[in-house]
N, C-alpha and C positions, 0 to 999 in steps of 0.2 A: 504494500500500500504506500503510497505518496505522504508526504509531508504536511502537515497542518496548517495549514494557513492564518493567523491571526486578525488582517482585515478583509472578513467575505460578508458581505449586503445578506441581509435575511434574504431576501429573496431569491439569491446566488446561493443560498447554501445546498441544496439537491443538485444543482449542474457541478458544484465544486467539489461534492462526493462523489461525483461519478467520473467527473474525465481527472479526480486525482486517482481515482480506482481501476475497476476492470476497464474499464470504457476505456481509459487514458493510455492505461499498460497496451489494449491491444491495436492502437491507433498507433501508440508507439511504436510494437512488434511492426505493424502490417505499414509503416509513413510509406516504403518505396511505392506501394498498390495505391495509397491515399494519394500523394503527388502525380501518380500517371497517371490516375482518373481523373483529374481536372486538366491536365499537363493543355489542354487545349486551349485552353483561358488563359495561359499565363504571359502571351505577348501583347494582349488587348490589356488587360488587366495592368500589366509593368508599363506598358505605351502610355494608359491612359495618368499615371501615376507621377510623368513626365520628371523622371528622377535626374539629378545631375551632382557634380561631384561635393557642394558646399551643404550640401541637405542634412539634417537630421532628422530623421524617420522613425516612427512609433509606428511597431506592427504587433494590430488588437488579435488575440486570439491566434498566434502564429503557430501552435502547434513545433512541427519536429524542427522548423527553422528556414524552410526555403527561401518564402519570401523576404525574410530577414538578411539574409546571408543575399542573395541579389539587390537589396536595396543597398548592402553593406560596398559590394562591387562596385555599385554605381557612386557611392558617396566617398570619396575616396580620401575628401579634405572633408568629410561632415562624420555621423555616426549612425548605428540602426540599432532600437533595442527591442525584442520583441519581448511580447509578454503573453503569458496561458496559465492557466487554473490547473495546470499536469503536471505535477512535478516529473514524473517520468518522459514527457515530452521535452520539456527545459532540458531536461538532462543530457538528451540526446542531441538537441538542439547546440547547445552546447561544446559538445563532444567533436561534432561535425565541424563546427565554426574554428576549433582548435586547427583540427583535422588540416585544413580549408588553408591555417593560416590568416584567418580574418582579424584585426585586430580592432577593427572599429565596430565590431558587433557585441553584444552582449544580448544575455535572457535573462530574464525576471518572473517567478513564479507569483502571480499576484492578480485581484480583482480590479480588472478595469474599472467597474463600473462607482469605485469608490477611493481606488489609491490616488494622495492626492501627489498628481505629476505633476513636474517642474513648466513653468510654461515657454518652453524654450523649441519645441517643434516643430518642424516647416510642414511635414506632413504624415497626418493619421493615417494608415493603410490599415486593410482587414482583407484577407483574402475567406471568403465565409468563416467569419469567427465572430462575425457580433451579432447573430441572429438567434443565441441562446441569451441574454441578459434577463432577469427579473423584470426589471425596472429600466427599458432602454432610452425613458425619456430622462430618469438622472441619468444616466450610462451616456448618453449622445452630448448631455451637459455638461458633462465630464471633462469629457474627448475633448469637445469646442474650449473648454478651460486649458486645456494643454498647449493649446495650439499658438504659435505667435501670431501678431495681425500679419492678414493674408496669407495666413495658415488654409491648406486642404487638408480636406477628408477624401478618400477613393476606398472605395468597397466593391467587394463583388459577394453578391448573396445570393439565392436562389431563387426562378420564378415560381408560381404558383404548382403546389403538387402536380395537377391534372397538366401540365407542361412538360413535364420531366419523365419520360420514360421510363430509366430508370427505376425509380418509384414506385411507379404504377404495375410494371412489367413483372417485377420480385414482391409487391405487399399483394398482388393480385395471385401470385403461386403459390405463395404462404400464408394467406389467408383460411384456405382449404373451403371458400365457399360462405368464410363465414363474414357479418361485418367488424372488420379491426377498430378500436375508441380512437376517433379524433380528434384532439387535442382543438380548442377553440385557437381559430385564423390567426391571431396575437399571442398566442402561445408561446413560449422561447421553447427552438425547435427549428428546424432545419429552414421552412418557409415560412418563418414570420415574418419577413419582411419582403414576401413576396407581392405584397399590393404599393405601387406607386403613391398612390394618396397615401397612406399611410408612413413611407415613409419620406415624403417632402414636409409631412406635418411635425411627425418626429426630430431631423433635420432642421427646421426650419425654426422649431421651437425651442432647439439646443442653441439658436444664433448664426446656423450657416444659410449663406446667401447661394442665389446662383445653381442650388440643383437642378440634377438632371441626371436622369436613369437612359442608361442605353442598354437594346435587349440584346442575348449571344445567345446562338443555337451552337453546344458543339457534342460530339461523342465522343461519350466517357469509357473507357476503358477497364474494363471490372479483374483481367483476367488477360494472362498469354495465353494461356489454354482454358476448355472448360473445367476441365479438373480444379485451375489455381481462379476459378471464378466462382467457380462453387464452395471454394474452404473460405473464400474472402467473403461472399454473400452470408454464406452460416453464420461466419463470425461475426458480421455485422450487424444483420438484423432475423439472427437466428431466435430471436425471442420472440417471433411474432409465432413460432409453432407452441410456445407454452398453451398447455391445456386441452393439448388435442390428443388424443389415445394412439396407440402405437396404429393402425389402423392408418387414419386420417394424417400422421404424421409421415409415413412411407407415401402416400397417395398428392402430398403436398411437394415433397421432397424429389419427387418423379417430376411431377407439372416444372421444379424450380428445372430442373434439368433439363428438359425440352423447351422451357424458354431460355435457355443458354445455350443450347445448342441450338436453336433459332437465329441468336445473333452473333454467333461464332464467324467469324472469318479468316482470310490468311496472317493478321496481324494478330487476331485474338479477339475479346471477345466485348462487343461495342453495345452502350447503348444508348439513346437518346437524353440530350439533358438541354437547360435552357436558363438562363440568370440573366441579372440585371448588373453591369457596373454605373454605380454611383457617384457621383463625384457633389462637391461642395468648398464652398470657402466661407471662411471666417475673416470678415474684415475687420472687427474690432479687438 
């Protein structure tokens, strides 16, 4: 298990047992499968971010460290600090950056939505890490507090479920038929922040001026083979078979494999996915 955190938002406290937990450990295990499944995103997303060498960069929810460690490259007279609720992601993150030889990056195991940061940032980045917060309208006012004037924010979050294949294609074979609890639209959760109203109002009421959501269709990657797409999906959202009898759980587990082998190809095994990147400025 992970390390305890001292400043976590009551309302962080269930997201901050879980990616310091199993959740965290296997996000950890599994980062190389995690980064190749969005690996599509990552030049619209870094483009839109428009990094250059005098930058210092806060990256929300960074996980094993990618985005951190590229913004680090990019800033080469500035810095990059990313921060996550994992200690076992930091860690890793970390380890890598040594690896890397990066010396202007660092991680920080800690609650965005409450550490108070220095206000010294040129730019907030999240590559989907700020769509689980409690309370994202403290968490967005947060951010815009860290920011210097003419400070950006850039995110990339996900579009609405029924967009994303993905999704759809794996809760629809594991379901076994039955219907799964949906967590209400606002939820902290993968698409919370998949409605545009929603979040220019958030944004807008943290103090960033100037939003605007641009939409990306690209295919994600689950898998080089069906085999390593199948321990990756079990592992991920292999809890939606709780509660089904052995029975119904071989008959679910059959349907998840002829939808992977549906979308199996010569590179591996692809499926539909769709987000919004975000952008904003803080001029005050």
């Amino acid at each position: 298990m992970g390390t305890t955190m001292t400043n976590v938002a009551p309302s962080n406290a269930e997201q901050a047992a879980a990616w310091n937990g199993d959740q965290g450990q296997f996000w950890t295990e599994q980062a190389d499968y995690f980064d190749d499944g969005v690996a599509g995103y990552r030049e619209p997303f870094i483009a839109a971010c428009s990094l250059n060498e005098g930058m210092h960069v806060l990256d929300i929810g960074c996980g094993t460290g990618q985005t951190t460690r590229e913004a680090a490259r990019a800033a080469t007279r500035g810095t990059a600090l990313g921060v996550d609720l994992s200690s076992s992601m930091i860690e890793l993150a970390r380890r890598t950056a040594q690896d890397e030889g990066l010396t202007n990056c660092s991680f920080e195991q800690l609650d965005a939505q409450v550490h108070p940061f220095r206000p010294k940032w040129d730019l907030v980045m999240s590559r989907s890490g700020v769509m689980f917060f409690g309370e994202p309208d403290v968490a967005f006012a947060n951010l815009a507090r860290a920011l210097k004037p003419e400070g950006r924010i850039v995110l990339f979050v996900w579009r609405a479920f029924g967009e994303n294949e993905w999704i759809c294609e794996v809760s629809g074979a594991l379901s076994a038929g039955r219907e799964l609890p949906m967590p209400p639209a606002d939820a902290p959760g993968p698409f919370s922040l998949a409605d545009p109203g929603r979040v220019r109002a958030l944004l807008e009421g943290a103090g960033f001026e100037d939003v605007s959501l641009t939409p990306l269709e690209r295919p994600m990657r689950f898998g080089r083979t069906p085999e390593d797409a199948r321990d990756f999906i079990l592992g991920l959202s292999g809890w939606m078979l709780d509660g089904l009898d052995d029975v119904s759980r071989a008959r679910a587990i059959d349907k998840l494999n002829s939808t992977i082998d549906s979308h199996a190809g010569t590179t591996g095994v692809h499926f539909g996915s769709a987000g919004w990147i975000v952008s904003g400025l803080r001029r005050l």
